[in-house]
C-alpha positions, 0 to 999 in steps of 0.5 A, spaced: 566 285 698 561 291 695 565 295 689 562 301 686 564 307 681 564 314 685 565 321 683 569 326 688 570 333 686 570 331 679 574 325 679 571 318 677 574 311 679 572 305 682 573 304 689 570 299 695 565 301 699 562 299 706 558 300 711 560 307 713 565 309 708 568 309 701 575 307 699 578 309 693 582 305 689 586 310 685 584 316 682 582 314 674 581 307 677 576 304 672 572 298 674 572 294 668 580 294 670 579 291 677 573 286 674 579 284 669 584 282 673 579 277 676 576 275 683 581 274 687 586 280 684 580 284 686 579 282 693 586 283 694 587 290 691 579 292 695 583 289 701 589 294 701 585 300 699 581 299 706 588 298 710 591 303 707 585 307 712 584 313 707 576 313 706 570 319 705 562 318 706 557 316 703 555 323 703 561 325 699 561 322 694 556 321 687 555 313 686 555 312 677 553 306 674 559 300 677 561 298 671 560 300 664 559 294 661 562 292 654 555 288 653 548 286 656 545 281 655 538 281 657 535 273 659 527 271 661 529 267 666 522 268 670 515 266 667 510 269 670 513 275 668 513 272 660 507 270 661 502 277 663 507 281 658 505 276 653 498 278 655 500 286 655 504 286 648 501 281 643 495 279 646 497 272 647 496 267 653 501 262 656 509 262 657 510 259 649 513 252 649 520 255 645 522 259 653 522 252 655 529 250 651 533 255 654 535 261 657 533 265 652 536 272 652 536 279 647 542 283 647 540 291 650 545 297 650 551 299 654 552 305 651 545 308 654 548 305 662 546 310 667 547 309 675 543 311 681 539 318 681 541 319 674 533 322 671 530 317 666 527 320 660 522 316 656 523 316 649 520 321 645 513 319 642 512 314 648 506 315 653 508 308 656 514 308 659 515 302 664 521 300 669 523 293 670 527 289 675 532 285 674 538 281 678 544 282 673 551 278 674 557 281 672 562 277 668 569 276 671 572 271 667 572 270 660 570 263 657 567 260 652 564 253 651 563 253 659 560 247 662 554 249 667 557 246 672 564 251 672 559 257 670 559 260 677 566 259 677 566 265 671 561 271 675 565 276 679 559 279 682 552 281 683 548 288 681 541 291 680 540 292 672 533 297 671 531 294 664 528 301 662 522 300 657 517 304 652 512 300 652 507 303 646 514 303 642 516 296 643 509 293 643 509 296 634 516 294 633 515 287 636 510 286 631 516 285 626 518 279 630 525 281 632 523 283 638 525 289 642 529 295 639 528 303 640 523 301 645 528 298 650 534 303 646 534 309 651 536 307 658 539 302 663 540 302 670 546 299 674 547 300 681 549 301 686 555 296 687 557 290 685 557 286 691 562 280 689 559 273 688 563 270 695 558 275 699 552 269 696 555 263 697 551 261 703 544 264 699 545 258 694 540 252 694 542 245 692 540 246 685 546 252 684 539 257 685 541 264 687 536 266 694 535 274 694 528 277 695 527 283 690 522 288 691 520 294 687 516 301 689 514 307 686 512 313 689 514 310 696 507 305 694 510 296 693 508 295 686 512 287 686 516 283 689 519 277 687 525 272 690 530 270 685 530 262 686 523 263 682 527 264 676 527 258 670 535 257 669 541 259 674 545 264 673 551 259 672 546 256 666 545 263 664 553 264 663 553 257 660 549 258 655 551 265 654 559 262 652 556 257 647 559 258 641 562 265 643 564 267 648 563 271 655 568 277 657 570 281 664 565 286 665 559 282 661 552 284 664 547 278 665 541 280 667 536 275 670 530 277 666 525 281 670 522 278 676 514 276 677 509 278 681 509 286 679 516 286 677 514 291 672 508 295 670 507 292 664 506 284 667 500 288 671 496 291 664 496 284 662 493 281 667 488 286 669 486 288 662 488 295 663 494 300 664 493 300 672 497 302 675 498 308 670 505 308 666 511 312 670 510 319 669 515 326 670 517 326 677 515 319 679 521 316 684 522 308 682 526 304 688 528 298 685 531 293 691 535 286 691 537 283 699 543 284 700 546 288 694 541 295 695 536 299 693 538 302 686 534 308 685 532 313 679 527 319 678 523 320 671 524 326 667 520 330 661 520 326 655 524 327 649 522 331 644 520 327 638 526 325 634 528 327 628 522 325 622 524 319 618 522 318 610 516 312 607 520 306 605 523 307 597 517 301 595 521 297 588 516 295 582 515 288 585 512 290 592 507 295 588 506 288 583 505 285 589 501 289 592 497 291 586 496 283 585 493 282 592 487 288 591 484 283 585 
């Protein structure tokens, strides 16, 4: 079944969406609420929203971000993506041997979740902005402490994220060695449904991999494409570690880490030496497209002004000694 959060004159709820239809499933109806009550209570009240037999168009609806999501967290489950943004934002070569230890993952912003159509702006005083395409889980049932091989259980669905990057702020920030900040604090995409985990069951290989083929465009023009079985770690591997000594709740957000092959501009800069193609610009239209879910779409906006100016860090009489001792 495919969910989706949809504005109706002014009304927002979730519903369930088909091919040809919508289904509202109640006015006010919030997804968070639906994911809460688990996969098969969400089944079930999908299924008596459509037999009930009161739907509208596509047309007639604005589609928002599905879900908004207590928490994301963002994995680097594919390689050659680490590898060529490796190149582009610290100079490096290789995957580093500490990727090979687990599904590592940083946590991003839920309060900046956008939904399809919505305008991205890059932050203000970036010039590099970048788009990022991902594969996102959505946790249905919370747990901690979970075993890989009764994660799968845990995930309600599947929906696209667009990690949104300001690639010259992160690349200064990440010279602190704490990873990313302000240049990811901006935007994130989701959308533009959720479709439930039971619609993959017959995309996944021995291995508990997830097979769904990913593409990107700008502009009408491919820039990447990608296959989810490319990933290093499982979804379920993901959720597993996830929990370990803490927890997972309903409406979680996991994102598989940006896919290879061009799954962003800054995997190309690295490879090529060069901001080729060029970082997104003011009406630029990026389509970002995973098999069996569907395109989530966004248009790039003005810039945000500069923010407001910050003052130098008060220096103690120990840095100045310090500092002092390191002129002689």
């Amino acid at each position: 079944m495919r969910f989706a959060t949809v504005t109706v004159d002014g009304d927002t709820s979730a519903a369930v969406v088909t091919d040809d239809a919508v289904y509202l499933l109640g006015r006010g109806r919030q997804m968070i609420d639906v994911i809460g009550q688990g996969l098969d209570g969400a089944l079930a009240e999908g299924a008596r929203a459509i037999a009930r037999g009161r739907h509208i168009d596509h047309s007639d609806v604005a589609f928002e971000a599905p879900v908004q999501p207590p928490s994301i967290r963002d994995f680097v489950a594919f390689a050659e993506h680490v590898e060529g943004v490796r190149a582009s934002m610290q100079g490096a070569g290789g995957v580093p041997e500490a990727w090979c230890d687990a599904p590592h993952f940083y946590f991003t912003n839920p309060y900046a979740v956008v939904g399809p159509d919505a305008v991205v702006r890059a932050p203000g005083g970036s010039g590099q902005l970048d788009f990022e395409l991902e594969v996102a889980a959505v946790v249905g049932t919370a747990g901690s402490d979970v075993a890989v091989g009764a994660a799968a259980e845990l995930i309600f669905g599947y929906t696209i994220l667009n990690d949104w990057s300001a690639r010259d702020l992160q690349r200064r920030e990440m010279e602190i060695g704490l990873g990313p900040a302000k240049g990811k604090d901006f935007a994130n995409s989701l959308g533009p449904v959720i479709v439930t985990a039971d619609e993959f069951t017959d995309r996944v290989d021995g291995d508990g991999f997830l097979e769904l083929a990913c593409t990107v465009c700008v502009n009408g023009e491919e820039i990447g494409s990608d296959v989810t079985t490319n990933m290093g770690w499982s979804f379920a591997a993901m959720v597993a570690f996830a929990s370990r000594d803490s927890a997972v709740r309903p409406g979680d957000v996991l994102g598989s880490g940006t896919i290879g092959n061009g799954g962003c501009l800054a995997e190309l800069w690295g490879r090529r030496g060069t901001l080729d193609p060029s970082p997104l610009q003011r009406g630029d239209v990026v389509e970002l497209t995973v098999e069996g879910i569907g395109t989530l779409r966004n248009t790039i906006g003005s810039p945000r002004p500069a923010g407001v100016p910050l003052p130098a860090p008060r220096t103690t009489d120990q840095q100045r000694r310090r500092s002092e001792h390191a002129r002689r």
